[in-house]
C-alpha positions in Angstrom: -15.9 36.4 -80.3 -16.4 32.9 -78.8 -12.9 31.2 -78.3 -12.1 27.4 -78.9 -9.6 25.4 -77.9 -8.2 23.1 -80.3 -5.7 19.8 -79.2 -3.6 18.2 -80.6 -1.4 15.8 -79.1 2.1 16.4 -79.2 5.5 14.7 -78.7 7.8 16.9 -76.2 11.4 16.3 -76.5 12.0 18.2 -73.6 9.8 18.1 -70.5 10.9 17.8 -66.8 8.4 16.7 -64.0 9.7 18.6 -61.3 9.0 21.9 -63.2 5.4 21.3 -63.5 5.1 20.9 -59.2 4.3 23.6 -57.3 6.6 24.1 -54.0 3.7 24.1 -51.6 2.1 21.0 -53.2 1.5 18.3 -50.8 3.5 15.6 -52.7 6.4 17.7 -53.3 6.9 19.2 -50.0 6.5 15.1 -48.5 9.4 14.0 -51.2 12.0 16.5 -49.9 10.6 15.5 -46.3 10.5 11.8 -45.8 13.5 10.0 -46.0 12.9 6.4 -46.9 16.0 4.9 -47.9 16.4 3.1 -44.1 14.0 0.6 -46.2 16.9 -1.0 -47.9 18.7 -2.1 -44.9 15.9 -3.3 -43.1 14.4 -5.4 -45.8 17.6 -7.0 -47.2 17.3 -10.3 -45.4 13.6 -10.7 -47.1 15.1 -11.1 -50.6 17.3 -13.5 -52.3 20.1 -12.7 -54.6 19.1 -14.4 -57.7 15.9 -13.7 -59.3 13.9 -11.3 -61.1 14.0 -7.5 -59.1 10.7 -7.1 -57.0 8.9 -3.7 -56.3 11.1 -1.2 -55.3 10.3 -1.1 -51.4 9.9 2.5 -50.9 8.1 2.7 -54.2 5.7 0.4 -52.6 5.4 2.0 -49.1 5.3 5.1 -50.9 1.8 4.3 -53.0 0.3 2.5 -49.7 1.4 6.6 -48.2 -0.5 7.9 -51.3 -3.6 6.0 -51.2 -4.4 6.1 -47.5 -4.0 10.2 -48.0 -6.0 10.0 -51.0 -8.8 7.8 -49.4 -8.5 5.2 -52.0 -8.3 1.6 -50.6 -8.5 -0.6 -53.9 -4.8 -1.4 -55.1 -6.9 -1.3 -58.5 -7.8 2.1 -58.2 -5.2 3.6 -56.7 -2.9 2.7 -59.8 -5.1 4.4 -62.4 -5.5 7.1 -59.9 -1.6 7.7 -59.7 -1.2 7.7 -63.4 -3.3 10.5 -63.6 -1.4 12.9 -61.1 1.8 14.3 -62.2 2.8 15.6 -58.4 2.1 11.7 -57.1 4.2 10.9 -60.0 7.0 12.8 -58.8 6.7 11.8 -55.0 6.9 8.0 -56.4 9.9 8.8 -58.8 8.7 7.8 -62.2 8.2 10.0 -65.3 5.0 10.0 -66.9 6.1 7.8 -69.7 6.9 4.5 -66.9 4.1 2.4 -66.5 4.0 1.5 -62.0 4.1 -1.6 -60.4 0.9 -4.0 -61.3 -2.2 -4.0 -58.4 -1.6 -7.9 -57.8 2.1 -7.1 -57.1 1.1 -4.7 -54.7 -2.2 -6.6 -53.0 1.0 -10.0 -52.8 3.6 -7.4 -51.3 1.9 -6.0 -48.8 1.0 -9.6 -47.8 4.6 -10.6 -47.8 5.8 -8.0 -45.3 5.8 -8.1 -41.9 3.7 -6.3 -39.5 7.0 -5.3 -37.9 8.3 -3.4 -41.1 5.3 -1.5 -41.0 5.7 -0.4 -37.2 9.4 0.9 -38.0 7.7 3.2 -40.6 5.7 4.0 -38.2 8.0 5.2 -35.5 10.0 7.0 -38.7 7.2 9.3 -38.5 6.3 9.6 -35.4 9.9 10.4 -34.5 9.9 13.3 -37.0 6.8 14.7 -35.1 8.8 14.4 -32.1 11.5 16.6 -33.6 9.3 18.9 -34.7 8.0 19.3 -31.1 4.0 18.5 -31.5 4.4 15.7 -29.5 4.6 16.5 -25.7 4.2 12.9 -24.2 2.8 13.7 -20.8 -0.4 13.2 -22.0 -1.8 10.2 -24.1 -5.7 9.9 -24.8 -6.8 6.4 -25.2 -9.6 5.0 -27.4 -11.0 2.0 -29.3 -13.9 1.4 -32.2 -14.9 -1.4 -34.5 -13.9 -1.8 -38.4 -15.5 -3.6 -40.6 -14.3 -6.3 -41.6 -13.6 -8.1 -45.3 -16.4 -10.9 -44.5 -20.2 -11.0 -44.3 -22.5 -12.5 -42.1 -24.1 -14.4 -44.9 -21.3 -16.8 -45.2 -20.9 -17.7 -41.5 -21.0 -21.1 -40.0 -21.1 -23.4 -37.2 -18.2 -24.7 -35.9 -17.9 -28.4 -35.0 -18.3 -29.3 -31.5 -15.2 -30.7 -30.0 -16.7 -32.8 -27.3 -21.0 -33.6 -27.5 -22.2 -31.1 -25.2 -26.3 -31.6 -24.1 -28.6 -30.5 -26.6 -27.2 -27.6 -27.1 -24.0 -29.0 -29.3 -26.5 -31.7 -31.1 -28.3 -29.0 -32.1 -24.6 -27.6 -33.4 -24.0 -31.2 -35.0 -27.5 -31.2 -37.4 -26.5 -28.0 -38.3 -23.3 -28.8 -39.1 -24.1 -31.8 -41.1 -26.3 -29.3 -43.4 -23.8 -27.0 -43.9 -21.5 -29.3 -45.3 -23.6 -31.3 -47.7 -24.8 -27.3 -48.4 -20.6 -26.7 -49.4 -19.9 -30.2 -50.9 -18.4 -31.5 -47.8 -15.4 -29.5 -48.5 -15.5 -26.9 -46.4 -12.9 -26.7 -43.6 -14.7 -26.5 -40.3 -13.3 -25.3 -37.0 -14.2 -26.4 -33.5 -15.5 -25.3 -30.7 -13.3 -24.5 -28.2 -15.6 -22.6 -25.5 -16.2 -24.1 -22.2 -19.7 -25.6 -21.1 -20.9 -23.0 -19.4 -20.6 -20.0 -21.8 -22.2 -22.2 -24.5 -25.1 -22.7 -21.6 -25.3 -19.2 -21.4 -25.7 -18.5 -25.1 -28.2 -21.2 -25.5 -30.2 -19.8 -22.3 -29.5 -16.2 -24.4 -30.8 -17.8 -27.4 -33.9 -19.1 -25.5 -35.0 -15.4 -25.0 -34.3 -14.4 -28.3 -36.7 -17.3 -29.9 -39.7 -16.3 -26.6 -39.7 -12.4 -27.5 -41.6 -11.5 -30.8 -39.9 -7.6 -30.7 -36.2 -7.8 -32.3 -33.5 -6.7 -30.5 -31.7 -3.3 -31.0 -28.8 -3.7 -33.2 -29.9 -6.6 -35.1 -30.9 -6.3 -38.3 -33.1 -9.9 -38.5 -33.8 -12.7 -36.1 -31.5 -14.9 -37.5 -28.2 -12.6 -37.3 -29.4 -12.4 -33.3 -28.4 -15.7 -32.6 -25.1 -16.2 -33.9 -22.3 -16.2 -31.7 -18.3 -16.2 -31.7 -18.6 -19.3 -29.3 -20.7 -21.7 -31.7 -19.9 -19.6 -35.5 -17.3 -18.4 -37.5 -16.7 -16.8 -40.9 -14.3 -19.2 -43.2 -13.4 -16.6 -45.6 -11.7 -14.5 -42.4 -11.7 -16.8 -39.4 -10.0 -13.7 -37.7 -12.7 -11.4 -38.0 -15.5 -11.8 -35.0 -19.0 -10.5 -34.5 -19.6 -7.5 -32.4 -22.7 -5.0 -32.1 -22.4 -1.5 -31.3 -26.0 -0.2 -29.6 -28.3 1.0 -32.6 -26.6 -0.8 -35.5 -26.9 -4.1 -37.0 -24.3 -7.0 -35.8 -21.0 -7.7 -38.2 -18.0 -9.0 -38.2 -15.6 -6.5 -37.5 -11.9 -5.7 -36.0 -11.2 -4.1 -32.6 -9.0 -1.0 -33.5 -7.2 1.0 -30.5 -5.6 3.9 -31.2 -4.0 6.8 -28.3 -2.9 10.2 -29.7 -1.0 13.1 -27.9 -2.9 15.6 -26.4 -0.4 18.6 -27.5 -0.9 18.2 -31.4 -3.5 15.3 -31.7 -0.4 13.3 -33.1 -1.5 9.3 -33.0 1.1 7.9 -30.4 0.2 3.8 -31.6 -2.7 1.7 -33.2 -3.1 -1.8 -33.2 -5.6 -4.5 -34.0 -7.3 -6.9 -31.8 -10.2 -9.2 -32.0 -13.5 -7.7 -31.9 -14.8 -9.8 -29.5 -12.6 -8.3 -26.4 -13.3 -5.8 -24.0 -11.7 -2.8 -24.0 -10.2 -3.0 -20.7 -8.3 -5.9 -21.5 -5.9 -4.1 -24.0 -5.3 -1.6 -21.9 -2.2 -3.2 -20.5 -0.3 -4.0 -23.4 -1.1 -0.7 -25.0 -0.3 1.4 -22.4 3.4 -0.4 -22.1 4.0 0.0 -26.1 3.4 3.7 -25.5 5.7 4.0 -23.0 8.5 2.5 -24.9 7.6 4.9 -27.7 8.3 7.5 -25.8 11.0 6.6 -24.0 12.9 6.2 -27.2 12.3 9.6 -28.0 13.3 10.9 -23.7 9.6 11.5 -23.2 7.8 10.3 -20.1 3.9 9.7 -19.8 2.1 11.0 -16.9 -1.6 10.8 -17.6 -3.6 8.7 -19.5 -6.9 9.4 -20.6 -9.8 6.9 -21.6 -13.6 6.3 -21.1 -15.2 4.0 -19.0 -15.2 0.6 -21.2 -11.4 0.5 -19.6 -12.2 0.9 -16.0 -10.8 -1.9 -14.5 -9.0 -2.6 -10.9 -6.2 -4.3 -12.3 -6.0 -1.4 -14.7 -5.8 1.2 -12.1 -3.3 -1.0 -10.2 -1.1 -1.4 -13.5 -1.0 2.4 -14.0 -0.3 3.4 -10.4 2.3 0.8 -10.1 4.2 2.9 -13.8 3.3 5.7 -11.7 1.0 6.8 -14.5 -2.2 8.9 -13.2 -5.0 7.0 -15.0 -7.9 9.6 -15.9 -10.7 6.7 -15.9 -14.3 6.8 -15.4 -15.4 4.2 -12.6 -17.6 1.9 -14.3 -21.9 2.5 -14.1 -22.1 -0.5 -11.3 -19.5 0.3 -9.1 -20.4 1.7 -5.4 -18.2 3.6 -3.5 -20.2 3.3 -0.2 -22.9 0.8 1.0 -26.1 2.4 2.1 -25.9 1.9 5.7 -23.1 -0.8 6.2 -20.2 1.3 7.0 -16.5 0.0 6.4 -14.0 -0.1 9.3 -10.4 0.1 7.0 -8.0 -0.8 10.3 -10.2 -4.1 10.6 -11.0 -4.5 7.0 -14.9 -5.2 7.9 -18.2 -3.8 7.9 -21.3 -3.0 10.2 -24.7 -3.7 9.7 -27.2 -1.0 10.5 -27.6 -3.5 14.2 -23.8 -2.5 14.9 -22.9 -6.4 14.2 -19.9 -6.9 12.4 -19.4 -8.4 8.8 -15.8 -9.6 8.9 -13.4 -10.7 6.1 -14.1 -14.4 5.4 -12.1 -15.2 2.1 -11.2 -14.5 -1.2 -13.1 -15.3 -4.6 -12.4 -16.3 -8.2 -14.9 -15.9 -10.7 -14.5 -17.7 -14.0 -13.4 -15.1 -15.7 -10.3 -14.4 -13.4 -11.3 -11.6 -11.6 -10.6 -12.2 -7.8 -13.3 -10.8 -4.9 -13.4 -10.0 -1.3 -15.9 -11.7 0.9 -17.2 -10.5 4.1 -20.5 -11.7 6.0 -22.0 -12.2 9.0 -22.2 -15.2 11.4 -25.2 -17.2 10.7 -26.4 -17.4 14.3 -26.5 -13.3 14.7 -28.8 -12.9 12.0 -31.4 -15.4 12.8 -32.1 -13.6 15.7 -31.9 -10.2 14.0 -34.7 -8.2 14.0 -34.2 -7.0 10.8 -33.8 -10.3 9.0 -37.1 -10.0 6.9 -35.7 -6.4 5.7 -31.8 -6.9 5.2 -31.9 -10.8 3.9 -34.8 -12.5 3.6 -33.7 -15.3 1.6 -30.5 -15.6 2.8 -29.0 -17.2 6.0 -26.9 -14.7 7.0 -26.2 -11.0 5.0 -22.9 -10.6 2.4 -20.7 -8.1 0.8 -18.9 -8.7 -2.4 -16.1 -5.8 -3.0 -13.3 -6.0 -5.2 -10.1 -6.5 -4.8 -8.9 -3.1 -5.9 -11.3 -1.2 -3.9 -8.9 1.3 -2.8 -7.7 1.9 -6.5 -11.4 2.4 -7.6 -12.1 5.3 -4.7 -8.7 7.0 -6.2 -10.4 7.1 -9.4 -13.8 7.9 -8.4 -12.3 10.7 -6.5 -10.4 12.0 -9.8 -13.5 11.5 -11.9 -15.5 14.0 -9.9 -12.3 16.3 -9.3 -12.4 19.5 -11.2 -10.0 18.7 -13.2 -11.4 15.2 -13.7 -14.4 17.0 -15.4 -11.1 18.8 -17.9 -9.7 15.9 -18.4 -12.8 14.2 -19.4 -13.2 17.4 -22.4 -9.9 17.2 -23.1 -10.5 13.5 -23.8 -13.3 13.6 -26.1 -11.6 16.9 -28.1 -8.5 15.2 -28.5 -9.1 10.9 -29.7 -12.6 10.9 -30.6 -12.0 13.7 -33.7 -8.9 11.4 -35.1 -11.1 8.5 -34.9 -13.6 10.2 -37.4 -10.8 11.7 -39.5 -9.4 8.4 -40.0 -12.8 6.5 -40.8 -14.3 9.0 -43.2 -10.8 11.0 -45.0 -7.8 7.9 -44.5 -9.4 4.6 -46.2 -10.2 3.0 -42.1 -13.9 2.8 -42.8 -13.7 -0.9 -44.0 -10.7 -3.3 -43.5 -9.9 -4.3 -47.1 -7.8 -7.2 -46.7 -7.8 -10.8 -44.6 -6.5 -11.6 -40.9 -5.6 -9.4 -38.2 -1.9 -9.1 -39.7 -3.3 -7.3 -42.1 -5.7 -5.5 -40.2 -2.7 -4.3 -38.4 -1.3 -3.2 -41.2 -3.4 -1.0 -42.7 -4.0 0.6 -39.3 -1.1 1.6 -39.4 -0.3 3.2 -42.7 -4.3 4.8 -42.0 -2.0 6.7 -39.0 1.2 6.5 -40.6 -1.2 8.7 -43.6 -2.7 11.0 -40.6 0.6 12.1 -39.0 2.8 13.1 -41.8 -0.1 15.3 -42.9 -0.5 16.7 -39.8 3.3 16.9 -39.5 3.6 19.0 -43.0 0.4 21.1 -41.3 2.0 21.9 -38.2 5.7 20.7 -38.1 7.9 23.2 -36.3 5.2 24.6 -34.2 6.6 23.2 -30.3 3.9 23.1 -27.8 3.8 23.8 -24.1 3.1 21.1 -21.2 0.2 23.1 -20.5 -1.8 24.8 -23.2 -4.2 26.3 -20.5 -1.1 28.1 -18.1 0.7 29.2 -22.0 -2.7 30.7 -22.5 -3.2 32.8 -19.4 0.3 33.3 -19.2 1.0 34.9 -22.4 -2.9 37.5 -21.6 -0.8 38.3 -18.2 2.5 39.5 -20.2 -0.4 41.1 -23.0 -1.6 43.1 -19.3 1.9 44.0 -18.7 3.0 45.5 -21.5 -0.6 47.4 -21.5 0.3 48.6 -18.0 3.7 50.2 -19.1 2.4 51.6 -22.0 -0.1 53.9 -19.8 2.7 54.7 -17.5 5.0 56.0 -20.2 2.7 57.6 -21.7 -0.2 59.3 -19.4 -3.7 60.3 -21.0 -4.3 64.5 -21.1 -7.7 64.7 -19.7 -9.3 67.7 -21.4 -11.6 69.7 -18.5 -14.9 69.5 -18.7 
């Protein structure tokens, strides 16, 4: 006989949350495991004593906690999303009869808070993995991606020139005037603050751009190819800053750098930078905040791991000087040796393939700060070279460029073709790379959802703060070695031992043939 159910809504006069939660449940397990209440103190100076009451603070970090692991980033949806969950319910501490906070309270909170109160959270958790033992420290891997950010390329404009600059900024000016009769004259206009010469050199850019008929890779029309961060901004997030990756289409995006632990893939620190940077150039500062991380907790970095986009002299200089082995790729253009112009260290010069020497003349700044070594020949010996027409035809004399951190590029040339350079490198892309996709596609970081690179910081880090207490509930307790590979071969060698006694306590009966 075909059953039916039949409902009927009833009114229960006795009914407790908590009995309806399984232990294992994800919710339940992080309520009895995150201890919040170090909120109070540290927010008490942000509230007056008069007044209607605000959110409740852990309340609030607590749904930021739930949507990041739920992949929701609308504060709209995440509301009617917790309503309908009786174990979120319980991890926020309301019944099912209390109506939560509003989604505009929560959207104006999380704008009111600082970026600081969010990286105390963060080192709460990160601390508890510590505990736990997942995070061995010795070992950071180090990566960086773009975000997209809460603006469109539709709505950007050109910024008013500062200072009349050729006819590159009159052309800015006409434009200018148009898009402000386009908005009313209202709109609120920035300047440009880029010297001459980089706006010659994304006009001479330009130039090409308008000469070739074929588009450009990663550019989804003509038009998007010749905006720049030097001459055009977006009003609606002035923060955000176009950036291409090869194959896609240019957008306005965030620069998001991130290093996790090799032991347990815990995320060590994330923060947010303009998109317009290279990645070297945040290499500094993020390899100091990690060091005070882990200093807090008595852990000490040895090796840090990153691709080549941070290879930089003064970067290998900064991580020899913290006596930190940097695991860097040498950059693509770099050349360890000069085809037939060997270098002589005790003079610091080189030879020409004529045995003349090519002394040290000078040093070199180019404009954007990085300082060069100069050597080349006297004038008068390579006139009368016979080899003149081959080794510098258009030159007066023949000269080497070489960095100042030549010696510090050969260290990590050497390590990048090493053995366990090649490890290091696998170790690497198994270890940063995956978080970066987990966070993208399962912890609401496909798409910055709010304004400014404050908040772009923030929601970094409650995307990692997300990652690690789930990995934490996953794997808390479990305390890895400083060396997965020797715990590996050392535990099949004690596997052999035991094998062996067991044969010698025990000898095989061999039956005759």
């Amino acid at each position: 006989m075909q059953g039916r159910k039949n409902y009927t809504e009833k009114l229960f006069l006795s009914f407790r949350l908590s009995d309806r939660i399984p232990k294992e449940n994800l919710y339940r397990r992080l309520r009895e495991t995150l201890d919040l209440s170090f909120l109070y103190k540290e927010m008490k100076e942000l509230y007056g004593k008069t007044g209607n009451p605000s959110i409740d603070p852990v309340v609030f970090f607590k749904l930021l906690i739930t949507g990041y692991l739920e992949n929701i980033t609308s504060d709209r949806k995440l509301v009617e999303h917790c309503c309908m969950r009786m174990d979120v319910l319980y991890f926020l501490g309301y019944d099912i009869d209390e109506d939560l906070p509003w989604h505009s309270t929560i959207s104006r909170t999380r704008q009111l808070y600082p970026a600081s109160l969010f990286e105390k959270l963060f080192n709460k958790v990160f601390i508890l993995c510590v505990d736990s033992g997942m995070v061995s420290g010795h070992t950071q891997a180090v990566d960086s991606a773009p975000i997209k950010a809460n603006a469109s390329m539709e709505s950007v404009v050109v910024k008013v020139p500062a200072i009349s600059i050729d006819n590159h900024l009159k052309k800015v000016s006409e434009e200018n005037r148009e898009t402000t009769k386009k908005h009313g004259g209202t709109e609120s206009l920035a300047n440009v603050s880029a010297p001459a010469h980089e706006l010659k050199r994304v006009e001479k850019h330009h130039q090409k751009l308008r000469n070739n008929p074929v588009g450009s890779v990663g550019a989804s029309h003509k038009k998007a190819q010749l905006l720049s961060n030097k001459t055009h901004y977006n009003p609606h997030d002035p923060d955000a800053r176009i950036s291409v990756k090869p194959g896609k289409a240019r957008k306005l995006n965030y620069h998001c750098s991130m290093s996790v632990d090799t032991a347990e893939g815990v995320i060590s620190h994330i923060q947010a930078d303009f998109a317009d940077g290279r990645d070297s150039q945040y290499l500094t500062n993020i390899s100091l905040q990690i060091q005070n991380r882990l200093r807090n907790s008595e852990l000490i970095m040895t090796d840090l791991l990153a691709d080549a986009g941070y290879s930089n002299g003064s970067n290998y200089d900064f991580l020899e000087q913290r006596k930190v082995t940097g695991w860097i790729p040498v950059f693509g253009r770099y050349k360890p040796k000069i085809e037939g112009f060997p270098y002589n260290k005790e003079k610091d010069e080189y030879s020409c393939p004529m045995n003349k020497p090519l002394p040290f003349k000078g040093f070199r700044t180019n404009r954007d700060g990085t300082v060069l070594k100069n050597y080349w020949a006297a004038t008068k010996v390579c006139k009368v070279c016979s080899m003149k027409s081959q080794c510098v035809p258009n030159s007066k004399c023949k000269r080497i460029i070489r960095t100042l951190y030549d010696e510090q590029y050969l260290r990590a040339y050497g390590r990048q073709h090493s053995k366990r350079g090649k490890q290091m490198k696998l170790l690497r892309q198994s270890t940063v790379e995956p978080v970066f996709g987990s966070l993208t596609q399962f912890y609401g970081l496909r798409k910055i959802g709010v304004l400014g690179k404050a908040g772009a910081h923030k929601v970094m880090l409650m995307a990692a703060i997300a990652f690690n207490l789930k990995k934490y509930l996953k794997k808390g307790g479990r305390r890895p070695s400083l060396d997965n590979s020797r715990t590996v071969m050392d535990a099949f060698q004690a596997y052999l031992t035991i094998i062996r006694q067991q044969i010698q306590s025990r000898p095989v009966l061999l039956k005759p043939l």
